[in-house]
Structures are given as structure tokens and as C-alpha cells.
N, C-alpha and C positions, 0 to 999 in steps of 0.2 A: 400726775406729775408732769411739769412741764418741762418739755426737751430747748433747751436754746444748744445752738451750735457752739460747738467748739474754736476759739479763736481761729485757727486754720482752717475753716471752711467759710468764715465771715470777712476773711478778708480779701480786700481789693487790693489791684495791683494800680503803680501810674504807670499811663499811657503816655506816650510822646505825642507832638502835636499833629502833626500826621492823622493817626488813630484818632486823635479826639474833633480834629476838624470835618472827619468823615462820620463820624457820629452826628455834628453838626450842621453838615452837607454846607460847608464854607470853604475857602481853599486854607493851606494850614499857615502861610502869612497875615493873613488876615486874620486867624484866630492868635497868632504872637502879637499880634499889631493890639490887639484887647487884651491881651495878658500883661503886656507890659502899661499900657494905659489901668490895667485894675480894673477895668470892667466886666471880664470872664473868673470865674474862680480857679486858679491856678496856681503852679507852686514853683517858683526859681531855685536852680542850680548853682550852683556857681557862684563866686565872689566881686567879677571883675566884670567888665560894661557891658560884654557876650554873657545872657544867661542860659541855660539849657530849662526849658517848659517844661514842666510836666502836669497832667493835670487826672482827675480822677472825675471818673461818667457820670458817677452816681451825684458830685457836685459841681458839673454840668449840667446833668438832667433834672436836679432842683432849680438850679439859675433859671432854664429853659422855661419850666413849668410856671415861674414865679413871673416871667412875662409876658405868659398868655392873657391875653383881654378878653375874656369872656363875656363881658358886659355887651359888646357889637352885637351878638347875636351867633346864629349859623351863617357860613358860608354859601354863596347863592352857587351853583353851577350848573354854567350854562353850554347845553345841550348842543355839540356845533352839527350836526348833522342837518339839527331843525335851521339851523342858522346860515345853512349853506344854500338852500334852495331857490 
């Protein structure tokens, strides 16, 4: 038998932009600044020209994942120790 979770334990909560920009490691103006441009996936508050963000990790961390460039290869790093001498 298979167990899937109960509504209440599958669910997310939304975060404010704060929380999601530190997810992010952006400051959290610049993460409004793509919310309201439509480029981050995000969900507005409010009716009138101030909207209140909210946004959920789970469809952040797919946006995020969906712009990695894999194709470049691995990332080279370089050793400064050797590079100091």
C-alpha cells in the first residue's frame, strides 16, 4: 500500500520577500524588482499600484534549477595558496 501524505503535511507556506531573497542570496528589492517585471515566480497581494510579494521556495527552487547551464561543463577552482607565491 502506498502512503502519500495528508493534505496538511504537503503543504507550503508563502514566504515574504525577505525569506525568499535570502533563499536566493539576492537583496529582497531586487528580488521585487523581478517579481514585478515577471521574471521570478511569484504571487501579488493587493489591488492597487503597492503590491505585497509573496512567493513559494519550492517555485523558486524550480525557476533556479531551470537556469542552470550545464552544458559549460564544471566549474574550474583556483587554488590561491599556489597562486600566492
Amino acid at each position: 500500500m502506498i502512503r502519500r501524505p495528508s493534505p496538511a503535511q504537503s503543504r507550503e507556506y508563502y514566504v515574504d520577500a525577505a525569506e525568499a531573497a535570502r533563499f536566493l542570496s539576492i537583496h529582497p528589492r531586487t528580488l521585487q524588482q523581478l517579481a514585478r517585471a515577471g521574471i521570478v515566480p511569484a504571487h501579488a497581494l493587493g489591488s492597487g499600484p503597492r503590491k505585497f510579494w509573496r512567493f513559494l521556495l519550492s517555485e523558486l527552487d524550480d525557476w533556479l534549477r531551470a537556469r542552470i547551464d550545464s552544458s559549460c561543463g564544471a566549474v574550474r577552482v583556483i587554488d590561491r595558496e599556489r597562486k600566492v607565491q
